[in-house]
N, C-alpha and C positions, 0 to 999 in steps of 0.2 A: 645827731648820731644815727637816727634812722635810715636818712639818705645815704649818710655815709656808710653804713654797712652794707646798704640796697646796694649800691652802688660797689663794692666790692664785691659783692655776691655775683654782683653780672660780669665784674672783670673776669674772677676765678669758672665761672661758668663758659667764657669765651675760650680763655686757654684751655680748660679741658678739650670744648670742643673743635681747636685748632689740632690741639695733640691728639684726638682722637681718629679725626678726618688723617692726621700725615701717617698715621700708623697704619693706617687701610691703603696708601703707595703701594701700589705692584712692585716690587724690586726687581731690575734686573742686572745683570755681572754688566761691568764698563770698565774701557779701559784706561790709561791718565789720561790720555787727550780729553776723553768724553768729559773725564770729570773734570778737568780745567776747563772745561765749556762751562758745565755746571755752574760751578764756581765764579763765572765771572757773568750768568744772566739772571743771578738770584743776588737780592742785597739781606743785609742783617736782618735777621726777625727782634723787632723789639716791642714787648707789652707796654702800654700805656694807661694811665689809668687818671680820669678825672672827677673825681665824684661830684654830684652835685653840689653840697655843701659849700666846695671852691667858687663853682658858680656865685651863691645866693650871697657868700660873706665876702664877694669882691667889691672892694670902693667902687661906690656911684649905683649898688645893685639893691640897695638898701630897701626901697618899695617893692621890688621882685621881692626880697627875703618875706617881708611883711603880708606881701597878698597868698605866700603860701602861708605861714606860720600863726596867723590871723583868723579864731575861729568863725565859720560861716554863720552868720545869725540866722537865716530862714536858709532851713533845707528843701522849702517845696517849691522854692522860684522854677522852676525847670520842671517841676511832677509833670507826668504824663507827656513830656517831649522826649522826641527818639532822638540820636544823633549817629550819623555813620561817619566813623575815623579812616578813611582811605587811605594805607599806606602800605610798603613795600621794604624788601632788605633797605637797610643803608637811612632810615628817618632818624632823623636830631632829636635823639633822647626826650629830654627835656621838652620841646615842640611836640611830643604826643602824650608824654605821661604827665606833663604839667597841666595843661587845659582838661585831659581825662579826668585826672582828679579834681578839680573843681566841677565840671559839670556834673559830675556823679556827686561831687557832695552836695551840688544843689536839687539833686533828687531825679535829673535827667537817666534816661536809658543810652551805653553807651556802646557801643560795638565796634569794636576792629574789624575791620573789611580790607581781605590781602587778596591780591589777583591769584587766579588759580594758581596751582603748582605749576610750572611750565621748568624745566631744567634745560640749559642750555647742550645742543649739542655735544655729542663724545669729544669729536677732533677738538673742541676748544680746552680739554686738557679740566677743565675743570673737576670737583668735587664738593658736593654737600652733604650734610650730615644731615641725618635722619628725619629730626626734629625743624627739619626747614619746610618739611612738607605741612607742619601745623603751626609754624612760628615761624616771625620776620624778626629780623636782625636789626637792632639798637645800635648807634653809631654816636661818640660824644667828636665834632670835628673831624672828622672823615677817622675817627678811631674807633673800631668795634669795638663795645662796650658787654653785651649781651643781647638774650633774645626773648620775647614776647609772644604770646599763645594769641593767636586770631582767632575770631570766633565765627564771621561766613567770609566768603568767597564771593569777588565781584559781578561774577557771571550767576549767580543763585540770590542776588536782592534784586528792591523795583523801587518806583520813586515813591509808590504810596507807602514803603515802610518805615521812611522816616519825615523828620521834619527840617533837619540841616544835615549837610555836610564839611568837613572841615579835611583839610588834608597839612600835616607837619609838614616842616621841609629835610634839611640835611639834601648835601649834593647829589648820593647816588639815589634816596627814595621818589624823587620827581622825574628824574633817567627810567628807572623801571615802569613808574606807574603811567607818562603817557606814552611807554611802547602795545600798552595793553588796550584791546578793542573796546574789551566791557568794560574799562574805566573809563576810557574815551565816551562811548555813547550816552553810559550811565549818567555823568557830568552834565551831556551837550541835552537830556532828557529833562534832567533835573533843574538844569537853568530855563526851560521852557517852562516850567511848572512854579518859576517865580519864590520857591525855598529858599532858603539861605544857602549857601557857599561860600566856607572859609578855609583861606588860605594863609600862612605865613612861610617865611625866609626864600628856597629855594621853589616852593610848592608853585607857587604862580605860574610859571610854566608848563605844568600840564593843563592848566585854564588856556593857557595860548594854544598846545595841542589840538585842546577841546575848540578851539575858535570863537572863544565867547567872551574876548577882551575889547571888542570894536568899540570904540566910544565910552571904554569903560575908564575911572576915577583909579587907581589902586598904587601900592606899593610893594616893594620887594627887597630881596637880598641886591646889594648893591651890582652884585657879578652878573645877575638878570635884569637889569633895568631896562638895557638895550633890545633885551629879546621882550619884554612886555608892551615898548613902544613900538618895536617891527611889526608885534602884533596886533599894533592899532588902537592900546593903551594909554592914559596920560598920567604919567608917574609922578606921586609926591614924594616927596621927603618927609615922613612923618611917619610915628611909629603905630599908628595904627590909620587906614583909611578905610569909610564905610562910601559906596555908590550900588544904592539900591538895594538887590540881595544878595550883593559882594562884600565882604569885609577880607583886608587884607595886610600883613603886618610885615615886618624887615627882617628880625631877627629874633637870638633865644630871651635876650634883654628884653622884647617887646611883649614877652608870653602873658604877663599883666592884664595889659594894657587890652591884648587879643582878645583873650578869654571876657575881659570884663565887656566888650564890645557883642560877644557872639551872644553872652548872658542877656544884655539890654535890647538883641533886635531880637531875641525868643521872646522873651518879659513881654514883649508890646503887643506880641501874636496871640 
């Protein structure tokens, strides 16, 4: 029932701040023409709402359900390791707040890292609400869900602040985050320095961005496979692969499997 309130809570938090942003429209007088334009480049607005729960209680999801719901027996496997969450608008729910919450119950420090504020030009008609300038946006399947507090900015950390990184997927947070410089360099910095780098679902392609798939083992959302072997990758089918200080997973099903893998190559460190 937790989830499932959570998870309402961010639905009813998105529709506000969809109603809040359309209440800030400029108006101006138009005539029928105009608005029969209108009218025929806009489709329906419709709220969606999937809560977790659905997730965890869907057949065949039964070990996801368990590795959440399953108390931790040692909370200090992770003490005194750092971890940076690299993500942006539009990350797969679930692929950030699932693995967060385990590393933090395993005693790990955990930080969200969103690329600066950057708002896209005027002409492109856009709008954001306030609260984007200190919170990225939750997506369950390309459906905004709710939004999430960061706590630094990618151009204000270094690599000696942490000990891994992990980056969620969802379609649009891997778009945004390898158009950004300082997530780019940060990455291409942090993979010289032999740390860990974890990726699941859509995420693997800002590692192609970054140019640090050459000869690399991994796997992905199926819709990037193509783009991980252009980039000089050899793709498994498996729900979690580890090459080196890569670990990399397919999807929300594999969140598990991910997290237990990023746990066992910190453990060893």
């Amino acid at each position: 029932m937790k989830f499932l309130n959570q998870s309402m809570l961010a639905g009813i938090v998105s529709v506000f701040t969809i109603l809040n942003a359309t209440a800030q429209v400029k108006t101006t007088a138009m005539n029928s023409h105009e608005l029969s334009v209108l009218n025929q480049l806009g489709s329906s607005s419709v709220v969606v709402n999937m809560p977790v729960s659905q997730l965890l209680n869907a057949p065949g999801n039964e070990a996801l359900k368990a590795f959440f719901f399953t108390p931790v027996t040692d909370p200090t496997v992770l003490k005194d390791k750092k971890i940076a969450v690299l993500a942006a608008d539009g990350f797969e729910e679930i692929e950030l707040l699932g693995p967060v919450w385990y590393f933090r119950q395993l005693g790990a420090q955990v930080d969200i890292v969103a690329p600066k504020y950057n708002p896209a030009p005027e002409r492109y008609g856009l709008m954001y609400p306030e609260m984007s300038k200190t919170h990225i946006m939750a997506i369950q399947y390309l459906q905004p869900v709710g939004w999430i507090k960061f706590d630094r900015t990618a151009d204000k950390i270094k690599v000696s602040d942490y000990d891994a990184v992990f980056i969620p997927g969802g379609a649009w947070n891997p778009d945004n985050l390898r158009y950004d410089k300082d997530v780019i360099k940060f990455l291409q910095d942090f993979n010289k320095s032999g740390k860990l780098i974890a990726a699941i679902c859509h995420a693997p392609v800002v590692l192609a961005s970054a140019d640090i798939l050459k000869g690399k083992k991994l796997t992905g959302y199926w819709n990037i496979q193509v783009d991980l072997k252009n980039a000089g990758g050899t793709v498994l089918e498996q729900p979690v692969v580890v090459d080196g200080n890569l670990i990399t997973s397919r999807h929300p099903i594999d969140v598990a499997e991910f997290s237990r893998a990023v746990e066992s190559w910190l453990a060893k460190k």
